[in-house]
MARTI-528477 format. One line per field, with one value per residue (C-alpha): residue number from 1; residue in one letter; x, z, y. Coordinates in Angstrom, 1 decimal. Layout:
N
pos: c(NUM, ...)
code: c(A, ...)
x: c(X, ...)
z: c(Z, ...)
y: c(Y, ...)
This chain:
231
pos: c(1, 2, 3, 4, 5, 6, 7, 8, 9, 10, 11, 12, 13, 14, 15, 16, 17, 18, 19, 20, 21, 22, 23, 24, 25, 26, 27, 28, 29, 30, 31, 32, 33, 34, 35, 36, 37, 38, 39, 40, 41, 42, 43, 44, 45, 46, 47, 48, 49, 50, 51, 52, 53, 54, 55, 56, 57, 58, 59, 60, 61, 62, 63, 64, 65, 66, 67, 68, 69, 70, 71, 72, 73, 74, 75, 76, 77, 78, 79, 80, 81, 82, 83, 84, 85, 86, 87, 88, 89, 90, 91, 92, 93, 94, 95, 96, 97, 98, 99, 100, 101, 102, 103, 104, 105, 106, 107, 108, 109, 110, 111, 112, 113, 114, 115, 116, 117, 118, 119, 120, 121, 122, 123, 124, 125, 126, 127, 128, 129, 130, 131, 132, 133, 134, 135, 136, 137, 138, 139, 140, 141, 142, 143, 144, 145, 146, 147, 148, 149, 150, 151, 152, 153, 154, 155, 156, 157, 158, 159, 160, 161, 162, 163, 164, 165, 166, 167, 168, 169, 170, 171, 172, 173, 174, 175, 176, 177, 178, 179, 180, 181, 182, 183, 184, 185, 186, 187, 188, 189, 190, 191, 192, 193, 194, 195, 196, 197, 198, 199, 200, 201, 202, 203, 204, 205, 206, 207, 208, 209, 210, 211, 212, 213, 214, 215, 216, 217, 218, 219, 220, 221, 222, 223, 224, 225, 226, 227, 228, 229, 230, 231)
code: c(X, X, X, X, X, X, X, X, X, X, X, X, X, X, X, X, X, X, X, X, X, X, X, X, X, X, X, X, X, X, X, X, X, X, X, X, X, X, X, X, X, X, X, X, X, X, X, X, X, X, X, X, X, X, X, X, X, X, X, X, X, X, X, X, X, X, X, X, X, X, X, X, X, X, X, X, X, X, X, X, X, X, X, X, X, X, X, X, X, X, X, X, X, X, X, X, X, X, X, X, X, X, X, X, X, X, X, X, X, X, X, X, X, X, X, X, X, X, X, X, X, X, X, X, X, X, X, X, X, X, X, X, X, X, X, X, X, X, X, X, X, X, X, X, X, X, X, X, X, X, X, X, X, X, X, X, X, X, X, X, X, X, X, X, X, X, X, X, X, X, X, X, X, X, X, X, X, X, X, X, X, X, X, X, X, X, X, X, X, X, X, X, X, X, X, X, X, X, X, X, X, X, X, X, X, X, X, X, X, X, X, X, X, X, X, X, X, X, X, X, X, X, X, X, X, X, X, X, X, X, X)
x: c(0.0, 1.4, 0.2, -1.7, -0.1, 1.1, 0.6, 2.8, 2.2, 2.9, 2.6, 3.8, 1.8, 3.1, 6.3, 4.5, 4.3, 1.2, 0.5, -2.0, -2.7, -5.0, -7.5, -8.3, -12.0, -14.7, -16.9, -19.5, -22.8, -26.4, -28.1, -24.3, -23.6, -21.9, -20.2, -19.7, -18.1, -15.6, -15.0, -13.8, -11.0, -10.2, -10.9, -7.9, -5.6, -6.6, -4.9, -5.4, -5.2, -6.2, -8.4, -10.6, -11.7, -14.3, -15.1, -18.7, -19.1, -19.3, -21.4, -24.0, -23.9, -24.5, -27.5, -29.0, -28.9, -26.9, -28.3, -27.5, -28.2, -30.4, -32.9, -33.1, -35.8, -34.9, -37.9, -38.4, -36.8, -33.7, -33.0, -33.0, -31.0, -28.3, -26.2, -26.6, -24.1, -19.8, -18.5, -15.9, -12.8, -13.1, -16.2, -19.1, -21.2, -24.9, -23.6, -25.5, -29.6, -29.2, -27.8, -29.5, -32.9, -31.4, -30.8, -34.2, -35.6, -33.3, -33.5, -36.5, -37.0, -38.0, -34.4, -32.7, -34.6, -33.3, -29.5, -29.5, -30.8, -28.1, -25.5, -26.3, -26.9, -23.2, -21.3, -21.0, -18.8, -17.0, -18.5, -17.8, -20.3, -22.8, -24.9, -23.5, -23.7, -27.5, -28.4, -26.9, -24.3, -26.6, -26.5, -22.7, -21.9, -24.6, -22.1, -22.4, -20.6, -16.7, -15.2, -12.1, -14.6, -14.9, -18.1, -20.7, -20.0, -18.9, -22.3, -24.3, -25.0, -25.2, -26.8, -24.6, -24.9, -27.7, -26.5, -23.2, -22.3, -24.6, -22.8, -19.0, -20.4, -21.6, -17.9, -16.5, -18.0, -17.7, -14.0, -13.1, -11.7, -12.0, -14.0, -14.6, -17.4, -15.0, -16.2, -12.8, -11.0, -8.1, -8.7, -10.0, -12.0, -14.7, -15.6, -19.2, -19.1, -16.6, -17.0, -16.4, -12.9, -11.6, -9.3, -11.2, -8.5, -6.0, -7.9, -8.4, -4.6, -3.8, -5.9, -5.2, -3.4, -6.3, -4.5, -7.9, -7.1, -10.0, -9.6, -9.8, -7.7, -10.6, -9.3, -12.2, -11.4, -7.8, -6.3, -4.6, -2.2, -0.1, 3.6, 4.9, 8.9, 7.6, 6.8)
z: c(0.0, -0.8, -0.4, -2.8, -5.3, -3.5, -0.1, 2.3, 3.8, 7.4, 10.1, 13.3, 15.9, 18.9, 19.0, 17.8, 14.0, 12.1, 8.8, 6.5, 4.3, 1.1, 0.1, -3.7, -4.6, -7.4, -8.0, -5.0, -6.5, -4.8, -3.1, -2.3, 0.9, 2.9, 5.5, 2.3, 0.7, 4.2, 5.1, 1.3, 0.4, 4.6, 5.7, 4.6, 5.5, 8.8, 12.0, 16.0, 17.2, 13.7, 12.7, 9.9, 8.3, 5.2, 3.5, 4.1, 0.5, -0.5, 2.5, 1.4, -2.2, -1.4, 0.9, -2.2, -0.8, -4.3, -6.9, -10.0, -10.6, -13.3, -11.4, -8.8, -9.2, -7.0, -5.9, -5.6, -1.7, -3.0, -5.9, -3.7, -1.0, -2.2, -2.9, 1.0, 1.5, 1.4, -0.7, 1.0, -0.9, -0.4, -2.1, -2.9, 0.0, -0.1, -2.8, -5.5, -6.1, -6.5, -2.5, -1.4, -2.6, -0.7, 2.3, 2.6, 2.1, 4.5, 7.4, 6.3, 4.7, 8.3, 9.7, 6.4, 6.4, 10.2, 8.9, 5.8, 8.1, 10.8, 8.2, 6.7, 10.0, 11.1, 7.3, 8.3, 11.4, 9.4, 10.7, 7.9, 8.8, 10.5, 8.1, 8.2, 12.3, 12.3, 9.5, 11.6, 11.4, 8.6, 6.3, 6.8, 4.8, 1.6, -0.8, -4.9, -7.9, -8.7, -12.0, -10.4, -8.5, -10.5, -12.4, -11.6, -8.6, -11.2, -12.0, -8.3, -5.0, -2.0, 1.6, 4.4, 5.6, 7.2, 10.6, 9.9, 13.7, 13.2, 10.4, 12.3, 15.2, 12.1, 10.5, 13.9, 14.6, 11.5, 11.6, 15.0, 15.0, 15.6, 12.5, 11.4, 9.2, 7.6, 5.7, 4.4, 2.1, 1.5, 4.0, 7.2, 8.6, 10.3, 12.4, 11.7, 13.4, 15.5, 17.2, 21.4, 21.7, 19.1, 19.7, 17.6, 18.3, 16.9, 13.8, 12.9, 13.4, 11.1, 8.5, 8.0, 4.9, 3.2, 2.6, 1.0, -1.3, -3.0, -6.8, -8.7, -6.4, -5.3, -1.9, 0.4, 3.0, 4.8, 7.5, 10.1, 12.0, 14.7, 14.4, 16.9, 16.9, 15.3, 11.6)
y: c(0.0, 3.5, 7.4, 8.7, 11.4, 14.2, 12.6, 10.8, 7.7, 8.5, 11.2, 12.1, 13.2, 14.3, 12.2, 9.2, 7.8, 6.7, 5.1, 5.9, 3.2, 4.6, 1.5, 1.9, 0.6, -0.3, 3.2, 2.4, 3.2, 3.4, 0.5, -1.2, -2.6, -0.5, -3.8, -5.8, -3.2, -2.8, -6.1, -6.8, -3.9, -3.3, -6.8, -8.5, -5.9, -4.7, -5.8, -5.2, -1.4, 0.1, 2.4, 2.0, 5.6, 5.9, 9.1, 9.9, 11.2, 7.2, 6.7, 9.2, 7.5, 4.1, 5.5, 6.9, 10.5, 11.5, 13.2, 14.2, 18.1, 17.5, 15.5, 18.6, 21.2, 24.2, 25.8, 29.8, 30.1, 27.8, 30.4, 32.9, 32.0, 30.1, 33.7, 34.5, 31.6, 32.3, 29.7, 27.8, 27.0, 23.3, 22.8, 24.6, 23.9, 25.7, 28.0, 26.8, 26.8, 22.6, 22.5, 25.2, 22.9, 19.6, 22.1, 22.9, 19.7, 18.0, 21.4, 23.0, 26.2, 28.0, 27.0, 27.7, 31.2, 31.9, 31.0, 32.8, 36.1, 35.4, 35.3, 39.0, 40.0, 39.3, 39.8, 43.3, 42.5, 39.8, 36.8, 33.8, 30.8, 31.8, 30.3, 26.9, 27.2, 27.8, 25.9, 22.8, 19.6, 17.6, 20.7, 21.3, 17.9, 18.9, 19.5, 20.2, 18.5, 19.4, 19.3, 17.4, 14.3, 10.8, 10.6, 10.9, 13.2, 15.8, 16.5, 15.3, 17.1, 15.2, 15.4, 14.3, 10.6, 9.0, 7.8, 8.5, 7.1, 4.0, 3.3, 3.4, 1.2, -1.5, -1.5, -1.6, -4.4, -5.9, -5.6, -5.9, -2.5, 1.0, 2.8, 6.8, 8.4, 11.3, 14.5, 15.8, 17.6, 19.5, 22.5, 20.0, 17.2, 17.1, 13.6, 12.7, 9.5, 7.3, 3.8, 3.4, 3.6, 5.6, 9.0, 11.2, 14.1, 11.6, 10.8, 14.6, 15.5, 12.6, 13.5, 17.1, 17.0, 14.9, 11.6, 10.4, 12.6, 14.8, 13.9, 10.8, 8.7, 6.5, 5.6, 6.2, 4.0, 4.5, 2.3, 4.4, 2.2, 3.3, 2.0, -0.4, -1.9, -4.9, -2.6)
């Protein structure tokens, strides 16, 4: 196993050296199980004391909570208040009528309203995401399509994953090792589900140079192993 392009394989943190071991996959698609698809690319390679993490983008597909831009309609409140949002340099977030419409369905368009006023209430005084704060956690991970994702997430926008820490607890157990539900990219992580056990402190400072990767790599699942005499 090697780093992806661009990426190294290991990390120190705080005197101590990790591994992160990229795991390449098939494109997962809707309807795919999500412990199937685990226990074949990590299974084999996975030993006591490491950490299992899988991008939550992959997550959200295989949930069916994926869509391609074309099969979303955004209604009148969704082309409105998509331009109250600051686009983030990692992705484009709620800044686009396509998001803004899965926002609302997911939040609901009184508590999208309430964020989108909160955030021109305190642009003035220089206050960047005070939308994202109000709107809440399962509208932070809605993101739109980017021209440098594999097909077909070029051309889909996404809610966040459904029971993201359900879904760590199942490949934990699965396993027989620690798991994380990542949303990451190249300017942070943010831990949207962990099994019992796992330093979720640890798993953030080892993953904030993206060694996922956020291109056509297709490594969303990375084994984080801490290194012992014996390797």
């Amino acid at each position: 196993m090697k780093a992806n392009e661009g990426k190294s394989l290991d990390i120190d943190i705080d005197g101590v050296l990790y591994s992160r071991f990229p795991i390449r996959t098939h494109l997962i698609s809707k309807g795919e199980n999500l412990l199937e698809i685990s226990t074949k690319y990590a299974g084999p390679k996975v030993t006591q004391g490491d950490v299992v993490v899988i991008s939550e983008r992959v997550i959200a597909i295989a949930q069916g909570r994926s869509f391609l831009v074309s099969e979303i309609m955004p209604g009148w409140w969704a082309r409105r208040l998509w331009k109250f949002v600051h686009k983030h340099p990692g992705g484009i977030g709620l800044r686009s009528p396509w998001t803004m419409q899965l926002a609302i369905q997911e939040a609901g368009v009184i508590r999208i309203l309430l964020a989108a006023v909160m955030a021109v209430l305190t642009k003035p005084f220089g206050m960047r995401g005070m939308f994202y704060r109000v709107a809440g956690h399962d509208v932070n991970a809605i993101d739109g399509p980017c021209d440098y994702s594999l097909p077909p997430s070029n051309k889909s926008a996404k809610l966040g994953p459904k029971d993201p820490k359900k879904v760590a607890r199942q490949i934990a157990d699965t396993l027989g090792c620690g798991a994380v539900v990542i949303d990451a990219n190249d300017y942070g992580i943010n831990v949207m589900g962990a099994s019992r056990g796992v330093d979720v402190k640890l798993v953030q400072k080892a993953f904030q140079d993206n060694p996922m990767g956020q291109a056509d790599e297709q490594t969303p699942i990375v084994i984080l192993r801490k290194h012992t005499e014996e390797s």
